[in-house]
C-alpha positions as CSV (number, residue, x, y, z in Angstrom):
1,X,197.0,87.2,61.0
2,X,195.9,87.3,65.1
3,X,192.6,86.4,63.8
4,X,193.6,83.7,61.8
5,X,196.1,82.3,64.4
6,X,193.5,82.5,66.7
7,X,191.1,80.1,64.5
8,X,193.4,77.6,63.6
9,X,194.0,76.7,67.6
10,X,190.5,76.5,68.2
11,X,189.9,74.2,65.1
12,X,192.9,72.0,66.4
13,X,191.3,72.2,69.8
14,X,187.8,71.3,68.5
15,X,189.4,68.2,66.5
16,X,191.6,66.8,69.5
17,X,188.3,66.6,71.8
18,X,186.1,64.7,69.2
19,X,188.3,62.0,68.8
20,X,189.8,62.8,64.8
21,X,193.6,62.5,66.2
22,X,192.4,58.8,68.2
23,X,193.0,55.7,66.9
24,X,189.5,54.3,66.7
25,X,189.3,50.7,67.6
26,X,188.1,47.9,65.4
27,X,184.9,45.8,66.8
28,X,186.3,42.8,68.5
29,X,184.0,39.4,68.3
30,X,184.6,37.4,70.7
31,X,182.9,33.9,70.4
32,X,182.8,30.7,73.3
33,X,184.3,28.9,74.1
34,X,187.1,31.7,74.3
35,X,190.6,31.7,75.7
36,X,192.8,34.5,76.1
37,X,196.1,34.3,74.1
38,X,198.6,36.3,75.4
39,X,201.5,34.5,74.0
40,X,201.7,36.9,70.8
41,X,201.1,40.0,72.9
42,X,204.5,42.5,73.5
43,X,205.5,42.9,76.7
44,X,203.4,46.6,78.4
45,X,200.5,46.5,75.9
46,X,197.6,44.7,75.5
47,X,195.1,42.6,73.8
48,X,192.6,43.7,71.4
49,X,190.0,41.6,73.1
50,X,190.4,43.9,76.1
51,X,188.7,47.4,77.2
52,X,190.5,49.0,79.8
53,X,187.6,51.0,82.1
54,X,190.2,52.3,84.9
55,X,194.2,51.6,85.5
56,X,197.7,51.0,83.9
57,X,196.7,47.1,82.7
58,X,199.7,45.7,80.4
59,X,200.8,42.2,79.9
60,X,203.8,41.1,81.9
61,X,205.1,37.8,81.2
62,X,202.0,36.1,79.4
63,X,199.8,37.7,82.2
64,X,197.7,40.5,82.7
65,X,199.1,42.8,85.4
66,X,197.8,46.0,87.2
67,X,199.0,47.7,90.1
68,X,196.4,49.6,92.2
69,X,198.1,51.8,95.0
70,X,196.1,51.4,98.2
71,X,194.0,54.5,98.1
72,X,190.8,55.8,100.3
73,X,186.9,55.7,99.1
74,X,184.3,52.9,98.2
75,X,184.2,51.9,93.9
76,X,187.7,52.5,93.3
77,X,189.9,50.3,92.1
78,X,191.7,49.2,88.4
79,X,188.9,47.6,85.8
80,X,188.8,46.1,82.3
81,X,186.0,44.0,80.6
82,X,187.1,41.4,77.9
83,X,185.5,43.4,75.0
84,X,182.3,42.3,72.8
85,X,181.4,39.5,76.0
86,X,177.5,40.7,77.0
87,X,176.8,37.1,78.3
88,X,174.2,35.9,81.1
89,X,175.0,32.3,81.9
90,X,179.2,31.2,81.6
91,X,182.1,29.1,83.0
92,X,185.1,31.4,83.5
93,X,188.2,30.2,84.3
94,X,191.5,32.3,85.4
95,X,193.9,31.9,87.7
96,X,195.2,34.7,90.4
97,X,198.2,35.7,91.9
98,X,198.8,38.2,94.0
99,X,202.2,39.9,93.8
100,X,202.4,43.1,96.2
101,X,199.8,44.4,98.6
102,X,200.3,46.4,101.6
103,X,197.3,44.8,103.5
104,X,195.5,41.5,103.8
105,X,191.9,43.7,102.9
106,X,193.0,44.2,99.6
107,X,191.6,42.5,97.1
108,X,191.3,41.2,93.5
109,X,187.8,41.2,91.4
110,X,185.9,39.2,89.3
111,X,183.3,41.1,87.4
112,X,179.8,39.4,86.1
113,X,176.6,41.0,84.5
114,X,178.0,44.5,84.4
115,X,177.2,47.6,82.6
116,X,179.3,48.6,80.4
117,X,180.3,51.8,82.0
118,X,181.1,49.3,85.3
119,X,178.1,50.5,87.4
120,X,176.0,48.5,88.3
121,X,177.9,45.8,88.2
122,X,177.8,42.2,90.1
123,X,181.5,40.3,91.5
124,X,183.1,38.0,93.5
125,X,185.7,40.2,95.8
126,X,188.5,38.1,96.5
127,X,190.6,39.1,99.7
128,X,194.3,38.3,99.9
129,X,193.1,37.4,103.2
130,X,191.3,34.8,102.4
131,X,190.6,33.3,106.3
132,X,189.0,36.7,106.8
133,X,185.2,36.1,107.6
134,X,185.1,38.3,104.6
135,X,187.7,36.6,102.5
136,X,185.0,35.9,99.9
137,X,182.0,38.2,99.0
138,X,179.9,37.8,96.2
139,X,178.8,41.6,95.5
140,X,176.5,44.3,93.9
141,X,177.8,47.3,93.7
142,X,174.9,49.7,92.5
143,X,174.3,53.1,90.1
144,X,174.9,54.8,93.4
145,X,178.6,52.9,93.7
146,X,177.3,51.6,96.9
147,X,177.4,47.5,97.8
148,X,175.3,44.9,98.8
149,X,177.1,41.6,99.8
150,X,174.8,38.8,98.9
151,X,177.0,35.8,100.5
152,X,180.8,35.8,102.3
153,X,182.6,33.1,103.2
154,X,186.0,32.8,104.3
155,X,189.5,30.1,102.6
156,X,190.8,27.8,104.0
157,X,193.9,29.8,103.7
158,X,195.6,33.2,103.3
159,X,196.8,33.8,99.5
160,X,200.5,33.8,99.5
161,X,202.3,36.4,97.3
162,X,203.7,35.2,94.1
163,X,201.1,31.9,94.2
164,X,199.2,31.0,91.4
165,X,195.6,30.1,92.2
166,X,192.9,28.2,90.1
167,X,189.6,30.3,90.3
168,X,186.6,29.2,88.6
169,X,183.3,31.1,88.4
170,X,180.1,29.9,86.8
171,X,176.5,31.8,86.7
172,X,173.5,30.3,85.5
173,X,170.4,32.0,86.3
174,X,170.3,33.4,89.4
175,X,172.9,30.9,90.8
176,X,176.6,31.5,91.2
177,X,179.6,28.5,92.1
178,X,183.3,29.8,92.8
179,X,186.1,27.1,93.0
180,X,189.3,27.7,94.1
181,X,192.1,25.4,93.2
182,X,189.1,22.7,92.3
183,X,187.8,23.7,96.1
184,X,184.2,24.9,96.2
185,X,183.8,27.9,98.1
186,X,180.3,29.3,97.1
187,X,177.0,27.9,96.0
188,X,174.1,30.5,96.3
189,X,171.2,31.3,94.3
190,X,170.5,35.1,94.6
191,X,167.2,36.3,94.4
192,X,165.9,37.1,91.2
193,X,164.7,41.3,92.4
194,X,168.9,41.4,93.4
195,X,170.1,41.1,90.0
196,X,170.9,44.2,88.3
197,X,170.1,42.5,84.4
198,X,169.9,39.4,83.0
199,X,173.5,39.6,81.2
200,X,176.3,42.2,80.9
201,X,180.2,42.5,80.8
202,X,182.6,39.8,82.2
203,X,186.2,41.7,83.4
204,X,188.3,41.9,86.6
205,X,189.1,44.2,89.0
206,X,191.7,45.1,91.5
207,X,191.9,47.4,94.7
208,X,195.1,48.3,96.7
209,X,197.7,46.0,95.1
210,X,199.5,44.7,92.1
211,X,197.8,41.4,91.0
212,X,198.2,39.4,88.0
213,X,195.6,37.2,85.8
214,X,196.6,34.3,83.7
215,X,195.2,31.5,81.8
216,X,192.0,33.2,81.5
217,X,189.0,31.3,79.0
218,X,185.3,31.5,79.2
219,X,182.5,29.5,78.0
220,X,179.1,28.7,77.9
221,X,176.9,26.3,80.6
222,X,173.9,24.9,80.4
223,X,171.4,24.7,83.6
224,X,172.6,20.9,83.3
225,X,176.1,20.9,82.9
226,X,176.0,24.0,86.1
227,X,174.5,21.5,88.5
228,X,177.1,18.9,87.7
229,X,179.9,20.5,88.9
C-alpha cells in the first residue's frame, strides 16, 4: 500500500511539471494593421493576443496595467510581447501614462526586434523624467542582459502622473522615429552590425512603477510612407 501510495505521488508530480494539468493556449494570429481591443476584456485578466514574459499585467479600465516595485539590478523590470507579432519594419502606436513611481529614473518600455525569450532585445526607455539628459534612450540590451544606448535625448517636459501621452514608434530598416504627442523626439539610423536580427517581438516593458498602456494598434510601413512622417 506504502509502495503504491508512494507511486501515485510521484506520477502526480511527474504530470504537474510537464504541463498535463495547464491550460495550453491556442495559437493567436495576429494580422496588420492590428489594434488592441480591450473593451470585451473583464476587468484583472487579459487578452489572448498577449504573452506575459515577467509581472502581474491585467487590464484595468480598458488599459493594460502593471505595477513594477522599484527594485535593485540591471534587466529587471515587468514584460509582455503581443503574441504571434515577429515583425521587422512597423508603425506602433500607444499611449502612456504613468500612475505611481517613487522616482523620476523610472521608466516605461517599448520593446522592438526581440527574442522571444526577451534577450536580446532592442527598446525605447522612456523616463518619467523626461527633461533628464537621459529622458529618452533608444536601447540594446544583449544575451548577456547588459545595454548599449544607441541615441538619448531629453522632453520637453516631465511626465505628469495620471497623463495620457501619444507615443508613436516606427522602424524601418535600420532607422527608428519616436513621436510624443505628434512631437518628434528621435530620428536615427543605427548601424546595421548594432542590430541584434532583422525582426522579432513587439511588447512593453516597465521598471520601478505602476504604468498603464492604452489605445495600442500596430501596422505595417513602407521605406516611403517612414520618410514621410
Amino acid at each position: 500500500m506504502r509502495r503504491y501510495t508512494l507511486t501515485l505521488m510521484a506520477l502526480l508530480v511527474c504530470l504537474m511539471f510537464s504541463g498535463c494539468f495547464t491550460k495550453k493556449q491556442e495559437p493567436v494570429e495576429i494580422t496588420l494593421p492590428f489594434t488592441l481591443d480591450l473593451s470585451q476584456v473583464e476587468e484583472g485578466t487579459l487578452p489572448k493576443e498577449i504573452r506575459v514574459i515577467t509581472g502581474d499585467w491585467k487590464v484595468i479600465d480598458n488599459a493594460l496595467e502593471v505595477n513594477f516595485p522599484p527594485q535593485s539590478g540591471e534587466g529587471l523590470g515587468a514584460f509582455l510581447h503581443f503574441r504571434g507579432l515577429e515583425l521587422a519594419d512597423f508603425d506602433m502606436r500607444v499611449s502612456i501614462s504613468f500612475e505611481a513611481v517613487d522616482s523620476d529614473s523610472r521608466f516605461a518600455m517599448l520593446l522592438f526586434r526581440a527574442d522571444h525569450l526577451n534577450l536580446p532585445r532592442h527598446k525605447i526607455q522612456v523616463r518619467r523624467g523626461g527633461t533628464r539628459a537621459d529622458g529618452l534612450r533608444v536601447l540594446f540590451r544583449n544575451a548577456a542582459n547588459t545595454s548599449k544606448e544607441q541615441a538619448r535625448a531629453s522632453y520637453s517636459e516631465n511626465f505628469e502622473l495620471g497623463e495620457v501621452y501619444d507615443f508613436r514608434l516606427a522602424v524601418c530598416g535600420n532607422k527608428v522615429k519616436l513621436f510624443i504627442d505628434d512631437n518628434l523626439v528621435f530620428d536615427v539610423e543605427i548601424a546595421e552590425e548594432e542590430w541584434h536580427k532583422d525582426k522579432g517581438a513587439v511588447g512593453l516593458g516597465v521598471f520601478g512603477g505602476r504604468v498603464r498602456f492604452s489605445n495600442i494598434s500596430i501596422d505595417s510601413i513602407t521605406p516611403e510612407e517612414f520618410e514621410a512622417l
